[in-house]
C-alpha positions in Angstrom: 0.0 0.0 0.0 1.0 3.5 -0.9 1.0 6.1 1.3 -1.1 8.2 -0.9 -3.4 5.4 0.0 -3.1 6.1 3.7 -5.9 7.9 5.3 -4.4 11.4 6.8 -5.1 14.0 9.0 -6.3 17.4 8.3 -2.7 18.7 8.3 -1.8 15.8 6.0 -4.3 17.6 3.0 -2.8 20.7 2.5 -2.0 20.2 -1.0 -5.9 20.6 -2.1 -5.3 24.0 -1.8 -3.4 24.3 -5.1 -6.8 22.7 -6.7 -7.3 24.7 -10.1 -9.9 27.1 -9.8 -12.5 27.3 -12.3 -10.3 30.0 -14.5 -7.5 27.4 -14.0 -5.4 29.1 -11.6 -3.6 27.1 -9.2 -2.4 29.1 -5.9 0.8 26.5 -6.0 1.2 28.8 -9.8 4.8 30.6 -10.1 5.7 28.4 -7.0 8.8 26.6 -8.1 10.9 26.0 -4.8 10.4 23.6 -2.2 11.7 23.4 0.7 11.9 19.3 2.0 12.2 19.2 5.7 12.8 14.9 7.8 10.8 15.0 10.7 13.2 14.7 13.9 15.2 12.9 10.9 17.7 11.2 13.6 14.8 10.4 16.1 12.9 9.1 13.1 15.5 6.9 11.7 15.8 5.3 14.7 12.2 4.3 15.4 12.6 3.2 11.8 14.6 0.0 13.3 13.4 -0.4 16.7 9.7 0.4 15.7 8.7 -1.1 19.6 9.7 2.4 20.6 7.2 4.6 18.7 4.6 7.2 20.5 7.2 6.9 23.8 9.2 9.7 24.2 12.5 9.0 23.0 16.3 11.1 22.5 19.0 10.4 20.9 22.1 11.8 22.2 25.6 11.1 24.2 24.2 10.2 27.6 27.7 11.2 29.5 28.1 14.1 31.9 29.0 16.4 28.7 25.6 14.9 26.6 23.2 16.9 25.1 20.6 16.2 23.2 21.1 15.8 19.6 17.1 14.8 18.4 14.0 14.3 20.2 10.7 12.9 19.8 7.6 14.5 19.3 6.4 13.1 22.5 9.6 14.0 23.7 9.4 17.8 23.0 6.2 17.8 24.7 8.3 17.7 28.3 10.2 21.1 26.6 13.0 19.0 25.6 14.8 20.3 22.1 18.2 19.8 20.7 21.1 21.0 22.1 19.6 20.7 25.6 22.1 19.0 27.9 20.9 15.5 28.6 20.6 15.9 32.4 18.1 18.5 32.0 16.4 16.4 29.9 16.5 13.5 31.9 15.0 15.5 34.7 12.3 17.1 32.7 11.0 13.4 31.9 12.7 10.6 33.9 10.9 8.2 31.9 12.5 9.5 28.7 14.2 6.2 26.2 18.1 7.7 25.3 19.5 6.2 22.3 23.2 6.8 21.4 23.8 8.3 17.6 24.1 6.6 15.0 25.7 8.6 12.4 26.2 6.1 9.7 22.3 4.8 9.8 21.5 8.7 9.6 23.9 9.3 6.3 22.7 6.0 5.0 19.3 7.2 4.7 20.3 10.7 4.1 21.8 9.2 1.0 18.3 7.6 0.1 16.6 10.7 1.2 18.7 12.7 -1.2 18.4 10.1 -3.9 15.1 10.7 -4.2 15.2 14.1 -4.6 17.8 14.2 -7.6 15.4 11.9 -9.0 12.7 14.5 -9.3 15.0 16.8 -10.7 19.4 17.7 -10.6 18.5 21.3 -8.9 19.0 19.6 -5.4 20.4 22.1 -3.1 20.9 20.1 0.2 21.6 22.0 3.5 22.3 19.5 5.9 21.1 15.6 5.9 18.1 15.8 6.7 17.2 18.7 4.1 16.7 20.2 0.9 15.6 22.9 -1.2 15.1 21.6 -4.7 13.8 24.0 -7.8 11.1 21.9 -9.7 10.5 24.5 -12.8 11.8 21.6 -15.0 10.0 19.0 -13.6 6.6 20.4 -14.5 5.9 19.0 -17.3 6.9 15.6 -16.6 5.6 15.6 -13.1 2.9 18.1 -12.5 2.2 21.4 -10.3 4.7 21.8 -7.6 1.8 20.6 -5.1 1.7 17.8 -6.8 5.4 16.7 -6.8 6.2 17.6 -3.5 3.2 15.2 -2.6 4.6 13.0 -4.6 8.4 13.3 -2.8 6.3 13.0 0.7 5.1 9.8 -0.5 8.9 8.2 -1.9 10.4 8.9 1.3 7.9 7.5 3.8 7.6 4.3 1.5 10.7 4.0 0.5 13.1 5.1 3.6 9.9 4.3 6.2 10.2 8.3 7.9 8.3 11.3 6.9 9.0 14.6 6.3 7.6 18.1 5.8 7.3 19.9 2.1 6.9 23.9 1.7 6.1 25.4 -1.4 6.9 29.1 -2.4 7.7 31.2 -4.8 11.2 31.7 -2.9 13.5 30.1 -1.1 13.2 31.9 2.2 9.6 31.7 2.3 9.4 27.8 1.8 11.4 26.9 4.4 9.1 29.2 6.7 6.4 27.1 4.9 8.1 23.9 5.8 8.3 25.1 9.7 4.6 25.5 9.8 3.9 22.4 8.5 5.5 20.5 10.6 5.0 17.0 11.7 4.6 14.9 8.3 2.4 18.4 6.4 2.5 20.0 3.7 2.1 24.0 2.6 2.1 25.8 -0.4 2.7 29.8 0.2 1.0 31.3 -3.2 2.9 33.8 -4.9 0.5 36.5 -4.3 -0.3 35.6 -0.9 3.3 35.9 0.6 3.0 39.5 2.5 0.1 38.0 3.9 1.7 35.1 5.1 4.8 36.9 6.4 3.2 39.5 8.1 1.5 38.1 11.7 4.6 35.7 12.3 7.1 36.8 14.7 10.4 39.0 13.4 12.7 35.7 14.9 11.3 33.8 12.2 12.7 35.4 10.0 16.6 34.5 8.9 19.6 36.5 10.4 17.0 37.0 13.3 19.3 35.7 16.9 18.5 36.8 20.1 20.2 39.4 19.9 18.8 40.9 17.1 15.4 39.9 18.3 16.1 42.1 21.5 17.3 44.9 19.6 14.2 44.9 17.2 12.3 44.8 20.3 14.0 47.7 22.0 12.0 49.6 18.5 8.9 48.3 19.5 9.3 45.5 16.5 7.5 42.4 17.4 6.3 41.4 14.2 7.5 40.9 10.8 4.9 43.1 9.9 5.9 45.8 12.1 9.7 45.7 10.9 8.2 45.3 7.1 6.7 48.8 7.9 9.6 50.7 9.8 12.0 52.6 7.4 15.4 50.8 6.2 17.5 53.9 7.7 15.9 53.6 10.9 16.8 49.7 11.0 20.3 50.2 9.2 21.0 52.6 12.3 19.8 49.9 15.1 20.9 46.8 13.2 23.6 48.0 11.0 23.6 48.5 6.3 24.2 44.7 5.6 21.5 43.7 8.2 19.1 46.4 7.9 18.7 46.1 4.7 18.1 42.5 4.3 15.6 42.3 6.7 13.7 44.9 4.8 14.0 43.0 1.9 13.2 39.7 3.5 9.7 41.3 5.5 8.1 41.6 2.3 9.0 38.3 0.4 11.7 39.3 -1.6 14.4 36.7 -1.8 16.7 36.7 -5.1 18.9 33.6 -4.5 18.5 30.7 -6.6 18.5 27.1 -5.6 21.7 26.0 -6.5 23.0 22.5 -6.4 26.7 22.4 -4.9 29.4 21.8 -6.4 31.6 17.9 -5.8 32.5 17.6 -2.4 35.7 18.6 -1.2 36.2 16.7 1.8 35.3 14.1 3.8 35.8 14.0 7.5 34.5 13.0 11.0 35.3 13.6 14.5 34.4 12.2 18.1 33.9 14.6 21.2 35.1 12.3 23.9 32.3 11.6 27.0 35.6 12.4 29.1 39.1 13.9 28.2 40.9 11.7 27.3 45.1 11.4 27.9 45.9 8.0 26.8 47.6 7.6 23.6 46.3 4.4 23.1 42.8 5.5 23.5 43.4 8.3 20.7 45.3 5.8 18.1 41.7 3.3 18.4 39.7 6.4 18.0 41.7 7.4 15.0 41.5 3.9 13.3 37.6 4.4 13.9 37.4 7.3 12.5 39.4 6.5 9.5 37.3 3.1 9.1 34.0 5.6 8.8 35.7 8.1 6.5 36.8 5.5 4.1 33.6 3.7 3.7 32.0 7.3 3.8 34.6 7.8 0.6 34.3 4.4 -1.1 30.4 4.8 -0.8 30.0 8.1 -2.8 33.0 6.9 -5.4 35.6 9.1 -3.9 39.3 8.6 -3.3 41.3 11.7 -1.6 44.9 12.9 -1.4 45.7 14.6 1.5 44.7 13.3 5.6 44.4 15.4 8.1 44.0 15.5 11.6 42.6 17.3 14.5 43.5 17.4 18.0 41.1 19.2 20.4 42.6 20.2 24.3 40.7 20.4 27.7 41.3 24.1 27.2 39.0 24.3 23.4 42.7 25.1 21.9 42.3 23.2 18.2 45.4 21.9 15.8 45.2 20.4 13.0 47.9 18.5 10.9 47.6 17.4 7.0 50.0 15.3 4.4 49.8 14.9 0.9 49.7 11.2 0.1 51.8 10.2 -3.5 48.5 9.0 -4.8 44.7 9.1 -3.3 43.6 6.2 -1.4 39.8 5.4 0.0 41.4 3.0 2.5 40.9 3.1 5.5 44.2 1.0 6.5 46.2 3.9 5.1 44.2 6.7 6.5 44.6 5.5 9.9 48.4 4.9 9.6 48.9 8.8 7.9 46.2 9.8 10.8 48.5 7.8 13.5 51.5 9.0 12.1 50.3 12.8 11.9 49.5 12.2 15.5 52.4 10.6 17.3 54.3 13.0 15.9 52.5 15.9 17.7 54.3 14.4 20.9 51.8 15.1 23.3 52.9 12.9 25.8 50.0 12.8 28.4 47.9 16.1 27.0 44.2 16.0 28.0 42.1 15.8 25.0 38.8 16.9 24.7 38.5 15.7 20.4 39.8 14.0 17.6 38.7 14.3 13.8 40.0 13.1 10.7 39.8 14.4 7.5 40.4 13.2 3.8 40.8 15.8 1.0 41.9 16.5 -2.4 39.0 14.2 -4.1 38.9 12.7 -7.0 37.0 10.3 -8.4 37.8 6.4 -7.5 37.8 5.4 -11.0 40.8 7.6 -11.2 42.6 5.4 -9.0 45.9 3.4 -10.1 46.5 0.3 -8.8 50.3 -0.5 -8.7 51.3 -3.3 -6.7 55.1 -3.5 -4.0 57.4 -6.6 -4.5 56.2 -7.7 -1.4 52.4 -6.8 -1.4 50.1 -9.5 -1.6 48.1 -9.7 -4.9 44.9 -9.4 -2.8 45.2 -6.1 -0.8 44.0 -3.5 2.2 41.7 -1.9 -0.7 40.3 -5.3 -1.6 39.9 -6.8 2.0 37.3 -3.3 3.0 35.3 -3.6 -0.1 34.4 -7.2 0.9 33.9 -5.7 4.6 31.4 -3.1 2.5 29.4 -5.7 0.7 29.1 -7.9 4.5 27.6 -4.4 5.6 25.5 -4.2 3.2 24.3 -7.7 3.6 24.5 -8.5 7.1 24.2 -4.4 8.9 26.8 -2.1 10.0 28.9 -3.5 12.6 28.5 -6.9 11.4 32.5 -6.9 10.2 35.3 -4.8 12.0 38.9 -4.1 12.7 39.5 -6.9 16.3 40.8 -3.6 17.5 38.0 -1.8 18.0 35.8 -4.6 19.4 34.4 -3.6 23.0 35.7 -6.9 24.6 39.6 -8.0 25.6 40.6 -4.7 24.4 40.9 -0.7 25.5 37.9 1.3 26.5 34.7 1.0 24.4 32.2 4.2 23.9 29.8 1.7 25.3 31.2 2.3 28.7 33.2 -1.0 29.0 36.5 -1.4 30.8 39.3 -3.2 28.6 43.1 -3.2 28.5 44.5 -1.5 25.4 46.4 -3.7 23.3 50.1 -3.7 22.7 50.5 -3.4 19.7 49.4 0.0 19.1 50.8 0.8 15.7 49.3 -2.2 13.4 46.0 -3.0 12.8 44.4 -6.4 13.6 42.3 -9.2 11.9 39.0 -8.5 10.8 36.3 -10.2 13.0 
């Protein structure tokens, strides 16, 4: 079953609103953007696998004395918990609250799928992080139908396809669909018609608007500014002078709808990277090094999986004291293995000579891409016909198959070895500078 063929609630129907009236004038008319917003996207891609846990309130997070709360729940958000709170205050606003710890690669997995979907509709996919999307639809038309119509359509693919929903806003402009988006939120849709947007704009309040923080909601307020109404009304000199020429006048510009930038879909990636914020700092070398080798592990399959191999690795070294380094070398050729990423990453990082230096992160970085069928494959004397590049695209395909997890380095397995994120206590191995078997 579809989920068009779903029954839906009266927030789930907003699309009849672009209905062609009887001169054939839909309101969704001269309404090319959309704005394509996951619903608590981690949260949701969780529930997606451990389904037992829906209409509980559930966060996902680091649950650690420095955790905060990365997604929540509906239900969740109903105790005032939001992202970015920290997780004891979350914990105290409901004790009964399910924590999950993140799962970044299920949540770039289905990003992928999410995102996918979207380049399917049409190559004007501008993303903005991986849960969303603004994608211009102009060529699609014709192929697809109104704008309405394919955003319903999108709404549709991803619930069915990745098992999550998400919210669709429909405007004339790029600004005013993602407000659209907001307001539709859980699992809506809304379509802002082109000659409806001052109307729309006006009521909401001015921090809803972009470049709007606190404390540019405070000084707007100082003016007696509440609304986006009341600042669309105010003269730009009078908000240049309280707010500045760049900010002043772009808020004028944005309180009545007008919004010039295009969707435009980004150019190839340029890096890839990940980092880990330790639960505690951390001063054993040994701890670091099997952090590294995780970390290179997920930025190789990260790099193998979009067809990417990179030249230069880099790390970076985060103190107690928020003081950041970071060290890079150019490789003779680019690699997507993870083997060699964590040996460059190792090396990059002994060579620091920290000694005992308390460290609050680590991240490592691959850049220079280029595309993997690019790659030469030129084999030592004494390299084994069947290599490192070889031995991680099997692991790939047993992840595929099996679930991630399923195949790893015996290093970073939580048992018989250093200190798992899971909280377990294990002696490091000795040797620290070579990786072991796969398990």
């Amino acid at each position: 079953m579809s989920r068009s063929q779903i029954t839906r609630g009266a927030r789930m129907t907003q699309a009849d609103v672009s209905a062609p009236t009887a001169d054939g004038h839909r309101d969704d008319d001269g309404c090319p953007v959309l704005h394509v917003d996951m619903d608590a996207f981690y949260a949701s891609c969780e529930l997606r696998r451990r389904p037992e846990l829906a209409g509980l309130p559930m966060i996902v997070g680091g649950d650690g004395s420095r955790g905060v709360v990365t997604a929540a729940t509906y239900e969740a958000r109903r105790y005032g918990i939001h992202s970015a709170m920290p997780m004891s205050r979350a914990k105290r606003l409901c004790p009964q609250v399910v924590v999950l710890a993140p799962d970044f690669a299920l949540y770039t997995e289905v990003s992928a799928g999410v995102m996918a979907i979207f380049r399917d509709v049409t190559p004007v996919v501008e993303p903005l992080s991986l849960d969303e999307a603004f994608l211009d639809v102009s060529g699609a038309i014709r192929r697809l139908g109104p704008p309405a119509v394919i955003a319903e359509q999108i709404r549709d693919r991803v619930h069915d396809e990745q098992g999550i929903t998400c919210s669709v806003g429909v405007a004339s402009t790029k600004f005013v669909a993602k407000l659209a988006s907001t307001r539709a939120k859980p699992d809506g849709l809304l379509v802002v018609p082109a000659d409806r947007v001052v109307a729309f704009l006006h009521p909401l309040p001015v921090a809803q608007l972009w470049g709007v923080g606190e404390k540019t909601e405070e000084a707007l307020a100082r003016l007696g500014l509440r609304t986006v109404g009341d600042l669309a009304h105010t003269p730009v000199d009078t908000l240049v002078r309280a707010l500045g020429p760049a900010a002043g006048a772009h808020l004028a510009e944005l309180a009545w709808g007008r919004d010039p930038r295009r969707v435009v879909a980004p150019e190839r990636e340029k890096s890839v990277s990940n980092e880990e914020t330790f639960p505690r700092d951390v001063d054993d070398p040994e701890v670091v090094r099997r952090e590294l080798l995780r970390l290179a592990e997920k930025v190789a399959a990260r790099l193998r999986a979009a067809g990417y191999a990179g030249r230069t690795v880099g790390v970076k070294v985060r103190f107690a004291d928020f003081t950041t380094i970071t060290r890079s070398r150019t490789l003779a050729s680019p690699t997507d293995v993870g083997q060699e990423i964590y040996t460059t990453a190792r090396e990059l990082y002994d060579a620091l000579g920290l000694q005992r230096a308390r460290l609050r992160l680590v991240g490592v970085k691959v850049e220079g891409l280029v595309g993997s069928d690019r790659l030469t494959r030129q084999l030592a004397l004494d390299e084994p016909e069947v290599g490192w590049r070889e031995a991680e695209q099997a692991v790939d395909r047993a992840t595929a198959r099996f679930g991630r997890g399923s195949v790893r380095p015996a290093r970073l397995l939580s048992a018989g070895e250093g200190e798992g994120w899971g909280g377990a206590p294990v002696a490091p191995r000795p040797s620290a500078d070579r990786r072991g078997g796969e398990a």
